[in-house]
C-alpha positions as CSV (number, residue, x, y, z in Angstrom):
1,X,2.5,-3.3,-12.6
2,X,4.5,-1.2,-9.9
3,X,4.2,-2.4,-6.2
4,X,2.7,0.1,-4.0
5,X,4.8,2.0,-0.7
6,X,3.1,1.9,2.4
7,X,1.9,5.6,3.8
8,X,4.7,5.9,5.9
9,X,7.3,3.7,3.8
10,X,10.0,2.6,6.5
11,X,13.8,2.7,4.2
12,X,15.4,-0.1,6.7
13,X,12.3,-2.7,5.5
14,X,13.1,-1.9,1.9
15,X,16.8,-2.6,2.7
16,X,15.6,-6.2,4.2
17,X,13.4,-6.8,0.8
18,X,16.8,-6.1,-1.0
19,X,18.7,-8.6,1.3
20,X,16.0,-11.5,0.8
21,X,16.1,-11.0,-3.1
22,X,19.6,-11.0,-3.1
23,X,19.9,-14.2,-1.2
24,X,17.1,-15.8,-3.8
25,X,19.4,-14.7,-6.7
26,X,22.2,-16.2,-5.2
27,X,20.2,-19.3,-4.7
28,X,19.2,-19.1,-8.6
29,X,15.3,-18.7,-7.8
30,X,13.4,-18.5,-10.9
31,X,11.0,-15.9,-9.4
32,X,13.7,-13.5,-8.4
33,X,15.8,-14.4,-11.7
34,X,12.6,-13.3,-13.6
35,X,12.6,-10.0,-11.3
36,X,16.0,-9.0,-11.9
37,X,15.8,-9.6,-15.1
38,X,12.8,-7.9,-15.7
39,X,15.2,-4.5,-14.9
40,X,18.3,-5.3,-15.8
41,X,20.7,-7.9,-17.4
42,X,21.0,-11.0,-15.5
43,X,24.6,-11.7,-14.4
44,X,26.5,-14.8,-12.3
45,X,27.0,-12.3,-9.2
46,X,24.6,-10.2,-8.4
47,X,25.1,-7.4,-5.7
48,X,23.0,-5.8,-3.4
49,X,23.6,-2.4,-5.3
50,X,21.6,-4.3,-8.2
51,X,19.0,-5.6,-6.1
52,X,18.3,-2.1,-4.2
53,X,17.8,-0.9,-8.2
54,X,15.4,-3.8,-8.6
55,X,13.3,-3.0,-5.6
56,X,13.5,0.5,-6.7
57,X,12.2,-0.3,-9.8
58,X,9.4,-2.3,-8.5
59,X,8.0,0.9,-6.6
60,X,8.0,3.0,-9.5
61,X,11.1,4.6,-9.0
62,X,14.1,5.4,-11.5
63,X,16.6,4.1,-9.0
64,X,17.6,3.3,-5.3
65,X,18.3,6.6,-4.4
66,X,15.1,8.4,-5.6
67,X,13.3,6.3,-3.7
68,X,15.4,6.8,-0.8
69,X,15.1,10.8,-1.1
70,X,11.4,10.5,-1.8
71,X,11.4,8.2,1.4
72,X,13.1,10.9,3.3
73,X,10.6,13.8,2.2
74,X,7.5,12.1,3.2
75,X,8.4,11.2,6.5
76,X,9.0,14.5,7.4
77,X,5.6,15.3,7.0
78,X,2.7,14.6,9.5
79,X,-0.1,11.4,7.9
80,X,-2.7,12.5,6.1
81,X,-6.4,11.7,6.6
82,X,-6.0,9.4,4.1
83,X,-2.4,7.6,5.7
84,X,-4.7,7.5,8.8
85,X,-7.5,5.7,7.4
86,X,-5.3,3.0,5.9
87,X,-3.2,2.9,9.2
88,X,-6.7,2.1,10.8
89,X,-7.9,-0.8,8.1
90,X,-4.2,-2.6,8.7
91,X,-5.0,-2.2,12.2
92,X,-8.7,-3.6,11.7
93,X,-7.1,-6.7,9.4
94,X,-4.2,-7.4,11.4
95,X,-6.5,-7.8,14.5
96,X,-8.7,-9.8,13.0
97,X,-6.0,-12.2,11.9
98,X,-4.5,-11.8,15.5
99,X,-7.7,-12.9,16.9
100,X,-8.1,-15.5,14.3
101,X,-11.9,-14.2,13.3
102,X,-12.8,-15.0,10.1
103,X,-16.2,-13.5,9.5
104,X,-13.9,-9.7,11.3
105,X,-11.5,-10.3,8.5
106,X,-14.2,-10.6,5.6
107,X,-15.7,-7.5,6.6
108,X,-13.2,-5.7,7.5
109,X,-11.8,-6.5,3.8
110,X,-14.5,-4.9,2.2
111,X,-12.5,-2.0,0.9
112,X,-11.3,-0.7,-2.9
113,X,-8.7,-1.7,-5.2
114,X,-6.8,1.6,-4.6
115,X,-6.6,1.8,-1.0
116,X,-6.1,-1.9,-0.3
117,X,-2.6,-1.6,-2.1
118,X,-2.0,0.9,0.2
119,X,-3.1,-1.5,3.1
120,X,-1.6,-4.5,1.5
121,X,1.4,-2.5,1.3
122,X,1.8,-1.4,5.3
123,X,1.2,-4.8,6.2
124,X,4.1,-6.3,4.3
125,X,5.8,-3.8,5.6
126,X,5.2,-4.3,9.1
127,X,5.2,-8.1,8.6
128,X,1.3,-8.8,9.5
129,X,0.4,-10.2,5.9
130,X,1.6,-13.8,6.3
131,X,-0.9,-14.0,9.4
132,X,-3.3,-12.8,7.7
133,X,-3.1,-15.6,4.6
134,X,-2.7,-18.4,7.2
135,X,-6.4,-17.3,8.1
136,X,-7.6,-16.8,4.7
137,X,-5.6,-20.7,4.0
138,X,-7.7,-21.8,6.9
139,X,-10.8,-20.0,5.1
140,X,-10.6,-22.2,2.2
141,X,-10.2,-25.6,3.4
142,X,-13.6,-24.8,5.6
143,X,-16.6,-27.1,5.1
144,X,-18.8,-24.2,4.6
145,X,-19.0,-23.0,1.2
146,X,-19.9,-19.4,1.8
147,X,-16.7,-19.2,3.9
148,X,-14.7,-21.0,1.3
149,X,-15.8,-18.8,-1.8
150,X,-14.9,-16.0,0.2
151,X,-11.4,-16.9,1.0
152,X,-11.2,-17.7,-2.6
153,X,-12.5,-14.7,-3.9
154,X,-10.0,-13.0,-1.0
155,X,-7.0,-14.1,-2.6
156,X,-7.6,-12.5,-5.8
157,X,-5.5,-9.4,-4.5
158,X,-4.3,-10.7,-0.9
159,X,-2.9,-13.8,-2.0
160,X,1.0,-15.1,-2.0
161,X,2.5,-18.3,-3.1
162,X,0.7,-20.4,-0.5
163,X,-2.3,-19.9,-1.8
164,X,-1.7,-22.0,-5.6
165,X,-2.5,-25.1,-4.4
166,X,-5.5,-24.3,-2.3
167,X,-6.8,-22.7,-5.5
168,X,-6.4,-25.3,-7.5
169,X,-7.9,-27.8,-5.0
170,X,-10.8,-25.5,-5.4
171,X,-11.2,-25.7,-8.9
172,X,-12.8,-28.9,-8.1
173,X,-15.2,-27.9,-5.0
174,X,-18.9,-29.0,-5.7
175,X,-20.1,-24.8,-5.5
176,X,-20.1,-23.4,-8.8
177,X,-19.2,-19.8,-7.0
178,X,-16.4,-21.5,-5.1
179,X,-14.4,-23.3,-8.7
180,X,-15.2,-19.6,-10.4
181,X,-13.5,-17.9,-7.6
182,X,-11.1,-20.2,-7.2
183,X,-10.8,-19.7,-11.2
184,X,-10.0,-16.2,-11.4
185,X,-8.2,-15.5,-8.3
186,X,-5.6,-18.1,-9.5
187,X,-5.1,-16.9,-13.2
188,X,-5.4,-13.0,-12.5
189,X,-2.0,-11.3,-12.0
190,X,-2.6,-7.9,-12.0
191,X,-4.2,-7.5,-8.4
192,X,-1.8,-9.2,-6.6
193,X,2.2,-9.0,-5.6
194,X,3.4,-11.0,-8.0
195,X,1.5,-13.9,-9.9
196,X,1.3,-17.1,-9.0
197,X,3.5,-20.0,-10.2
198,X,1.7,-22.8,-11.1
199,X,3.5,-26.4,-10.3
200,X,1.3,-28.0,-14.0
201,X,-0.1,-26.5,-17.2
202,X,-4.0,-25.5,-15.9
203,X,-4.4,-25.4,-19.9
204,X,-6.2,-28.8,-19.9
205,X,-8.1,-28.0,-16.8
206,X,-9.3,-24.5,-17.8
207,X,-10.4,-26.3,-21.2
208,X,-12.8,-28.7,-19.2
209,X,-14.4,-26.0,-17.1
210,X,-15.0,-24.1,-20.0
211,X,-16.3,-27.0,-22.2
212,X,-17.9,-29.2,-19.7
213,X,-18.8,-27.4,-16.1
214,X,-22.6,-27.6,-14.9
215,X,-22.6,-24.1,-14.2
216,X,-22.7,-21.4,-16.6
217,X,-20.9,-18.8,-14.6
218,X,-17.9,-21.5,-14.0
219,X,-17.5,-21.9,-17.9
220,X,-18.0,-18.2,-18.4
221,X,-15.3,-17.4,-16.0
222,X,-13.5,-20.4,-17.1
223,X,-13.8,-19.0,-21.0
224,X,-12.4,-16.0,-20.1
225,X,-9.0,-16.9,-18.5
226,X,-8.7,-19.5,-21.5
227,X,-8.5,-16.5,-23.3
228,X,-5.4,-15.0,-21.6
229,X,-3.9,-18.3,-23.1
230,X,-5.0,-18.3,-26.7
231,X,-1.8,-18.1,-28.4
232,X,-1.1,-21.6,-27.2
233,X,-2.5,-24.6,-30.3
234,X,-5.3,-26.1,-27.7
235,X,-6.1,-23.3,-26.0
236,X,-6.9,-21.7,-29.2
237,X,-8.6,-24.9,-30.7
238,X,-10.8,-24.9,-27.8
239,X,-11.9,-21.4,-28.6
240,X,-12.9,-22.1,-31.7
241,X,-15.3,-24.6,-30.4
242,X,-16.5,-22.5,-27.8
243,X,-17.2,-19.0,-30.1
244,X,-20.1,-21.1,-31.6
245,X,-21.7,-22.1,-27.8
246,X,-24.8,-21.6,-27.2
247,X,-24.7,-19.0,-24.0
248,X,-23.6,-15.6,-25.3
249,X,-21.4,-14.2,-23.1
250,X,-18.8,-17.8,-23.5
251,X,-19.1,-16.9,-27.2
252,X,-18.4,-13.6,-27.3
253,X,-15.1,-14.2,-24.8
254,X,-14.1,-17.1,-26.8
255,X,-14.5,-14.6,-30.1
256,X,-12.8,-11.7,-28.7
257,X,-9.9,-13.8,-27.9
258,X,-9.9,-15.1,-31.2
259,X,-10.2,-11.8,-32.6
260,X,-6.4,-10.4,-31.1
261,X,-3.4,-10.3,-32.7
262,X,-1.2,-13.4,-32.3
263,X,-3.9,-16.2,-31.6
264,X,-3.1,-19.5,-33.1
265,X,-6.6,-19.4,-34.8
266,X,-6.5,-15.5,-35.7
């Protein structure tokens, strides 16, 4: 899934992007290995040439210096409405992570999918999104629940690699809405940056929830991302078990996984 430019994309902080994957590469990262590689052949040197390509690439672009023209077009032009009216929600996030506010940043994150890449996008690129996680880390070690879930169910899109382990910690919180949160904001790639790496296989622990959680909404959720997994033996055996449960809608996930091409059990 492409990253998203900022309105008003700024070329020297898609340089400094460049520089920082380069130096992972050099440092043999497996995240930035499995970015490069993703776009072109992996090799023992990589230059910064190749890593402008990558980052090219992750935007949407065909290479470097198409983005950099396209770059160069846009900024000629005055904002749009709509350039103004994410400017305005980084503004209204940024501040409430400034300000260290919570229940601001909550509300103030109550926007679409579409327009909080945009958003997401200008504040990585003016380097506001790290503050804003440290809140939303904060968020989910709270002892309220409500504030918890929500930090949870936050990181679904806004989330980096900090937030694994805090999601997985919540996998075992005693709120049913906080563990199905948790659930899905940890397995779901396709909102975020980049997924996240897990430091254990959660096959085991997505198998309990989906056999064995008191709440019906956990295993439902729970169901569901086993199914992302079914190609794997147990993940597959558990499916099985779970296309005959008794609530509908974990039977008809575990089915439909069951049902694609490439399951263990298909």
């Amino acid at each position: 899934m492409p990253r998203t430019l900022p309105p008003r994309p700024n070329l020297d902080q898609l340089k400094r992007q460049a520089r920082e994957l380069l130096r992972a590469l050099l440092a043999r990262d497996s995240a930035a290995l499995q970015r490069f590689g993703a776009v072109l052949p992996l090799v023992d040197k990589p230059i910064l040439a190749q890593a402008l390509h990558v980052i090219a690439r992750e935007y949407g672009f065909a290479s470097w210096p198409v983005l950099r023209q396209h770059i160069a077009q846009i900024r000629t032009k005055p904002p749009t409405a709509r350039q103004q009216n994410v400017a305005l929600l980084a503004e209204r996030l940024a501040g409430a992570a400034q300000r260290r506010d919570l229940e601001a940043l909550f509300a103030a994150l109550q926007i679409g999918a579409r327009v909080g890449d945009e958003v997401r996008a200008l504040l990585v690129e003016r380097g506001q999104l790290p503050l804003m996680l440290d809140l939303l880390l904060r968020g989910a070690e709270s002892s309220d629940a409500r504030v918890r879930f929500l930090a949870a169910q936050a990181m679904d899109h806004w989330a980096d690699q900090r937030c694994a382990a805090p999601l997985r910690r919540l996998l075992h919180d005693p709120v049913p809405r906080v563990r199905w949160a948790a659930l899905h904001s940890l397995q779901c790639a396709a909102c975020k940056l980049s997924p996240l790496a897990t430091a254990e296989d959660l096959t085991e622990t997505l198998i309990t929830l989906a056999l064995g959680d008191p709440s019906v909404k956990v295993r439902r959720v729970a169901t569901y991302e086993l199914g992302q997994l079914c190609a794997a033996p147990r993940a597959a055996a558990a499916l099985a078990a779970l296309a005959a449960d008794a609530d509908a809608v974990v039977a008809r996930n575990a089915r439909r996984s069951l049902a694609r091409p490439g399951t263990s059990a298909a």
